[in-house]
DRENDO-1510 file (C-alpha; in Angstrom, 1 decimal, always signed):
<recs>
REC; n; res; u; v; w
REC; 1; UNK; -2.8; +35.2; +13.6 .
REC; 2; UNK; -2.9; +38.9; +12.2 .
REC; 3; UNK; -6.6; +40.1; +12.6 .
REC; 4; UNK; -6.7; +40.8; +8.8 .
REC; 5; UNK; -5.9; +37.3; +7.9 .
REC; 6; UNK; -8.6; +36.2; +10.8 .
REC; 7; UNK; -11.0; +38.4; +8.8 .
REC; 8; UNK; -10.1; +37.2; +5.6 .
REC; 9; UNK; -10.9; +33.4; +6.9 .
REC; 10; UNK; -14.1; +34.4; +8.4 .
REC; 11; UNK; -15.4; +36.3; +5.3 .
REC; 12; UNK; -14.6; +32.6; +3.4 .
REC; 13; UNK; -16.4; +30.6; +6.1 .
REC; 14; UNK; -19.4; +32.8; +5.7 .
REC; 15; UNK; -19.2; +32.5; +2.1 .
REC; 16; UNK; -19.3; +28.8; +2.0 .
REC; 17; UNK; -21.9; +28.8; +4.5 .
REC; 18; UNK; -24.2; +31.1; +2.3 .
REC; 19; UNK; -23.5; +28.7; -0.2 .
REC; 20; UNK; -24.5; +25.9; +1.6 .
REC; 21; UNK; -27.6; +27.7; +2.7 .
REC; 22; UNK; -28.4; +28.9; -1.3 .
REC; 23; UNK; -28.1; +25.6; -2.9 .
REC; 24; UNK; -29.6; +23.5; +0.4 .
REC; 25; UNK; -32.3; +25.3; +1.8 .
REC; 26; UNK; -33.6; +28.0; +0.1 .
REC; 27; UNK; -32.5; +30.3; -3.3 .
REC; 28; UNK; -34.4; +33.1; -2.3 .
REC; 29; UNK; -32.7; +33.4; +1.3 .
REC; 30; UNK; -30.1; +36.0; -0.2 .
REC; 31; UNK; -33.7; +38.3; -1.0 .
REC; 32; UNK; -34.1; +38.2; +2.7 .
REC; 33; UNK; -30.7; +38.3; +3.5 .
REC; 34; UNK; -30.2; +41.5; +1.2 .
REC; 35; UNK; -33.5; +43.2; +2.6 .
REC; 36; UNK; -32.0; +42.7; +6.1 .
REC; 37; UNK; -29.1; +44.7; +5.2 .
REC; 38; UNK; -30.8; +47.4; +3.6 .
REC; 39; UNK; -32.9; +47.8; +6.6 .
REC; 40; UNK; -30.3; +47.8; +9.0 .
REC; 41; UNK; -28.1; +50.6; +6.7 .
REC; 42; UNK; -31.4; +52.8; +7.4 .
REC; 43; UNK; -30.8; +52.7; +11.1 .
REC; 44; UNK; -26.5; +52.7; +10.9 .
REC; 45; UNK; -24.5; +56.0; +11.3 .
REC; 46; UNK; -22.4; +56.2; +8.2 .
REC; 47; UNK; -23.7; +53.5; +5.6 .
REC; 48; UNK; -25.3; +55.9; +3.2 .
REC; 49; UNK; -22.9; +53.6; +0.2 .
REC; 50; UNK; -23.9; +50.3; +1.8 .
REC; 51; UNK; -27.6; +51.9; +1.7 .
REC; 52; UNK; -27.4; +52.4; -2.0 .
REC; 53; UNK; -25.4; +49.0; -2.3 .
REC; 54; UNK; -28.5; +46.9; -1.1 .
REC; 55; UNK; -30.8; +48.6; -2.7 .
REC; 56; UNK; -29.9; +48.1; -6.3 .
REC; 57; UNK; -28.4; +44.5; -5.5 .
REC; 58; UNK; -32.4; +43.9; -3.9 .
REC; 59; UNK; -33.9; +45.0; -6.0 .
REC; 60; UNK; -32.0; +43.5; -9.5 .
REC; 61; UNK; -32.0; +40.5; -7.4 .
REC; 62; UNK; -36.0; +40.9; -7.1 .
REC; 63; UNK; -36.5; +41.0; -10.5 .
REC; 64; UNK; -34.1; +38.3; -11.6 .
REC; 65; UNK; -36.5; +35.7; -9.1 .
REC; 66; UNK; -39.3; +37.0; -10.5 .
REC; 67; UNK; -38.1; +36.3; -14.6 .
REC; 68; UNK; -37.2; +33.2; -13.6 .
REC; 69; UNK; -40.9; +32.4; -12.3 .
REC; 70; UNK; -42.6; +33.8; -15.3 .
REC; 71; UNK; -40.4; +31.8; -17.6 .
REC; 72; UNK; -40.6; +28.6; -15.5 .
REC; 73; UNK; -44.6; +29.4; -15.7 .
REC; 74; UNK; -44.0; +29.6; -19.8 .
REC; 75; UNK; -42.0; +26.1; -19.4 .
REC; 76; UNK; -45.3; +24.3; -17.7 .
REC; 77; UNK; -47.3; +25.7; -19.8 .
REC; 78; UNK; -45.2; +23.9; -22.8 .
REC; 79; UNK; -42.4; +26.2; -24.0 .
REC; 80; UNK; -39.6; +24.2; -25.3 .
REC; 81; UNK; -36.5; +23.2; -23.2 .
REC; 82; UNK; -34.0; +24.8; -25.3 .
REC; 83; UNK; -35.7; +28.1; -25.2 .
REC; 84; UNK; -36.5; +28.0; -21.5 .
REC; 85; UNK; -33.2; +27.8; -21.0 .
REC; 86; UNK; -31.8; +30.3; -23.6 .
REC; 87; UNK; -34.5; +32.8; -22.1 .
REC; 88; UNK; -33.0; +32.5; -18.5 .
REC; 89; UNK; -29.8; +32.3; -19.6 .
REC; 90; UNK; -30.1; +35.6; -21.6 .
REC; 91; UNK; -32.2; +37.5; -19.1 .
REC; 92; UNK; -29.7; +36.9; -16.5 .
REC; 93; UNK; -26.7; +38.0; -18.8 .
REC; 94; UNK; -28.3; +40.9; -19.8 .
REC; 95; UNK; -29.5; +41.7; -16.1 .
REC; 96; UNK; -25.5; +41.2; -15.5 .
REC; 97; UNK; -24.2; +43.4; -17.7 .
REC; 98; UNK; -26.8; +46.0; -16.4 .
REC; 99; UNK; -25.1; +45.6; -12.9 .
REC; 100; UNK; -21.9; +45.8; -14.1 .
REC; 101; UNK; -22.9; +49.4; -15.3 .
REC; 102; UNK; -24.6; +50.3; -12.5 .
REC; 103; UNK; -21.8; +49.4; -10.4 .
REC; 104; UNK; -19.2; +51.2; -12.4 .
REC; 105; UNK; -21.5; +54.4; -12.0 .
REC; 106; UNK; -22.5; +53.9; -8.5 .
REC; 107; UNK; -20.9; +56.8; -6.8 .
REC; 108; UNK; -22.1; +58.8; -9.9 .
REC; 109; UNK; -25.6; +58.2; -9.3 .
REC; 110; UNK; -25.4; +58.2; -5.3 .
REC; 111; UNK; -24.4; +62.0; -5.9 .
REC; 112; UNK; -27.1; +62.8; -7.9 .
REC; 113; UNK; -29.1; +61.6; -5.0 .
REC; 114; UNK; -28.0; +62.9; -2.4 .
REC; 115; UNK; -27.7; +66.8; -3.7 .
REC; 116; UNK; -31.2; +66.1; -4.4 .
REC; 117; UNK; -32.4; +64.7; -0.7 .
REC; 118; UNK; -29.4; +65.8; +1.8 .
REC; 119; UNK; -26.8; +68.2; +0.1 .
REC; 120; UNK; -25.1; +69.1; +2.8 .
REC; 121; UNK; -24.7; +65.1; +3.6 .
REC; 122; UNK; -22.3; +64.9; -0.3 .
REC; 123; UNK; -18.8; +63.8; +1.6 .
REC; 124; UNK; -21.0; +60.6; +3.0 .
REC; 125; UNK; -20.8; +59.5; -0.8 .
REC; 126; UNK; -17.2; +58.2; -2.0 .
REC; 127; UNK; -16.4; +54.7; -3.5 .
REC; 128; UNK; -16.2; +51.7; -0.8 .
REC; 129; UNK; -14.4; +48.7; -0.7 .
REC; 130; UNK; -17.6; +46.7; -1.9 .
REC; 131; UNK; -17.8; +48.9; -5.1 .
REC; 132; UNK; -14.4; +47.6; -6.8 .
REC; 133; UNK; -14.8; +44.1; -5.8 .
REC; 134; UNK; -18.9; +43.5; -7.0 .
REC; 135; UNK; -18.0; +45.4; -10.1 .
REC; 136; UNK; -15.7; +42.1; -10.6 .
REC; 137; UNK; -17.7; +39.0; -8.8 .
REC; 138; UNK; -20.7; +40.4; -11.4 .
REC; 139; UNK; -18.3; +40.3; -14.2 .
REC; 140; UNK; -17.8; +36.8; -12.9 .
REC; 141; UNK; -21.6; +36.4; -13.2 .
REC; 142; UNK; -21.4; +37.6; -16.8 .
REC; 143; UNK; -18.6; +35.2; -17.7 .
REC; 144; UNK; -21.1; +32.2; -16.0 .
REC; 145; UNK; -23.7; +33.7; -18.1 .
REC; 146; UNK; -22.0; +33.7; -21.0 .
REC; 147; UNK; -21.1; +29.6; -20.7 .
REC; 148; UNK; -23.9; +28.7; -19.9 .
REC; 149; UNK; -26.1; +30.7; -22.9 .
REC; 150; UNK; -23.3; +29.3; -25.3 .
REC; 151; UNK; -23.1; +26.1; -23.8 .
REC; 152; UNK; -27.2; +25.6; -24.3 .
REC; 153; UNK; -26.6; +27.3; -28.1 .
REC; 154; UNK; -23.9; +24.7; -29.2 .
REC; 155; UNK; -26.0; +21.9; -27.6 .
REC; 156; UNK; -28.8; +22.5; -29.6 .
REC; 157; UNK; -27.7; +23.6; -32.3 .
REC; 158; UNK; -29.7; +21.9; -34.7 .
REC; 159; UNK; -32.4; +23.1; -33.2 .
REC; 160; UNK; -31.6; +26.9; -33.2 .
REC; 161; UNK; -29.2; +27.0; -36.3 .
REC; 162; UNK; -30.9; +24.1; -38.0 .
REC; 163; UNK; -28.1; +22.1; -38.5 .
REC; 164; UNK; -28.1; +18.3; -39.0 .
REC; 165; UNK; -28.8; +16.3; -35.9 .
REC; 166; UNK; -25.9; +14.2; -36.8 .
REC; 167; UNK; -23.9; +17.5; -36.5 .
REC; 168; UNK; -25.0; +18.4; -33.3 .
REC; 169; UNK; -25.7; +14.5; -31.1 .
REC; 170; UNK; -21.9; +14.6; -30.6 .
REC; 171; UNK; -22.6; +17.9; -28.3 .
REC; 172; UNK; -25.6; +16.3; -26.6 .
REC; 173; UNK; -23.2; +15.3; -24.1 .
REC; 174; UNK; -22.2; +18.6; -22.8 .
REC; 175; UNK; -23.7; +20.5; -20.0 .
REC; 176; UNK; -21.5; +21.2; -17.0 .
REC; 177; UNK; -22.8; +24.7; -17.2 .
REC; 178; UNK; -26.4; +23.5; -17.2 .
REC; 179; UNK; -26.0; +21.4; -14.7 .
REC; 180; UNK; -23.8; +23.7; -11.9 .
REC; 181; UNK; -25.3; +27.1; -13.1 .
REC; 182; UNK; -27.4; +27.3; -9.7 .
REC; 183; UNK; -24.1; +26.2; -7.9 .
REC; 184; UNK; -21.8; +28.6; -9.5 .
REC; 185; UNK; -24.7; +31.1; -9.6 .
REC; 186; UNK; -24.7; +30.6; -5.4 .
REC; 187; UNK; -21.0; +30.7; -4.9 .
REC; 188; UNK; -21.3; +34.1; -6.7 .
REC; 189; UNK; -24.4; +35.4; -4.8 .
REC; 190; UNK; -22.9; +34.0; -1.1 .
REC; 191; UNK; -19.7; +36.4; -2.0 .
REC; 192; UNK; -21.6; +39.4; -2.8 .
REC; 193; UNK; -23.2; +39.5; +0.0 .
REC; 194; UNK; -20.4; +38.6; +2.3 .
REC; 195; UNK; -18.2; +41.5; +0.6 .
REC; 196; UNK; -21.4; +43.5; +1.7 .
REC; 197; UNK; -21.2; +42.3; +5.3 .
REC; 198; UNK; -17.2; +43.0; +5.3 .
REC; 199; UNK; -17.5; +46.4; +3.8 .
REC; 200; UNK; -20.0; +47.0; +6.7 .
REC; 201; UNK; -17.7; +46.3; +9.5 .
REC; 202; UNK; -14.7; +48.2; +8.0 .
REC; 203; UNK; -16.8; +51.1; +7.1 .
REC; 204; UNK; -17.4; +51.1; +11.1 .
REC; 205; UNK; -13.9; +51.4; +11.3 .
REC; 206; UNK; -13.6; +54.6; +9.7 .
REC; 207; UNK; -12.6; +58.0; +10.9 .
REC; 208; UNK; -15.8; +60.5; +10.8 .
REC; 209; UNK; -15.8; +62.8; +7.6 .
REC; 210; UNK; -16.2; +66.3; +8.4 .
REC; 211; UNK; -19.7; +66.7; +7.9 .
REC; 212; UNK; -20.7; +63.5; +10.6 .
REC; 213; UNK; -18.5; +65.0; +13.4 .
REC; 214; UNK; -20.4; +68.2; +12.9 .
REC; 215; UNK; -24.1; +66.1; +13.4 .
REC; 216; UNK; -22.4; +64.2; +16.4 .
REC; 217; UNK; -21.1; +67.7; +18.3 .
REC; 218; UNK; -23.3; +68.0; +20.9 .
REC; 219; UNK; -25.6; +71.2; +20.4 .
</recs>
């Protein structure tokens, strides 16, 4: 088996396995597992993209967990089902769309960073593997999103839209977004961070740029 196609297997086995972990044990594992790569990009030779990479997935990722609580707070406290869920829903697909805009500038703003803090470090910044394919696993998130906010719209419609319940009992039945958002929403997470972990490993593999064979010449 060529070693690419023995990496491409492993990078599905540890997707499914973060899955398994997300939806089994604990939602908030990919926080720690996100904060773990962050930390260990500080200490890595050559992971100034993974560094930025981590950081804004932590810390949207942060704030996503921490909507969700306050709404979920709202929902014991007696806001209505419908809206609950129209509130997460919403929060998370405009939190998406944010990503995908972040993502798509990236390299942009990792410049503008790094002439600021280490000029002379600027050839460190260039667009990774991870950059193309997050940009489309968060558009996947945004398509998720979308369902599942029009999915909860069209269920209660006579409740948002004021429609006759008549009307809107023959949609009651629907929620396969509802019910698997967490699911899909883990499948989605577990490959982000894989492609993170991948994207690690072949940025080992590349050649020095010009500016990080000049820090490793001995002095």
């Amino acid at each position: 088996m060529k070693l690419s196609w023995f990496f491409l297997l492993l990078c599905i086995l540890s997707s499914i396995l973060l899955t398994y972990i997300h939806i089994e044990v604990n939602n908030y594992v990919n926080l720690v597992v996100l904060a773990s790569i962050f930390t260990l990009s500080l200490f890595a030779k050559g992971q100034e993209n993974i560094k930025h990479l981590s950081i804004i997935l932590l810390l949207v990722t942060a704030v996503e967990y921490y909507i969700n609580g306050w709404i979920l707070s709202m929902r014991a406290q007696g806001l209505e089902a419908h809206l609950t869920n129209a509130y997460i829903f919403g929060i998370h697909l405009i939190v998406d769309i944010f990503m995908i805009v972040m993502l798509k500038r990236r390299v942009y703003w990792s410049l503008k960073y790094i002439h600021k803090t280490a000029p002379e470090n600027w050839r460190s910044i260039y667009m990774t593997h991870a950059d193309p394919i997050l940009y489309g696993i968060f558009f996947g998130f945004v398509l998720v999103d979308l369902a599942a906010f029009g999915e909860n719209l069209i269920r209660y419609m006579d409740l948002f839209f004021g429609v006759s319940e008549e009307a809107s009992k023959q949609f009651w039945s629907w929620g396969f977004f509802y019910h698997n958002y967490e699911v899909l929403k883990s499948i989605l997470l577990s490959c982000v961070v894989t492609t993170i972990l991948a994207t690690i490993f072949v940025e080992r593999q590349r050649p020095d740029t010009p500016d990080e064979e000049l820090e490793s010449e001995p002095k």
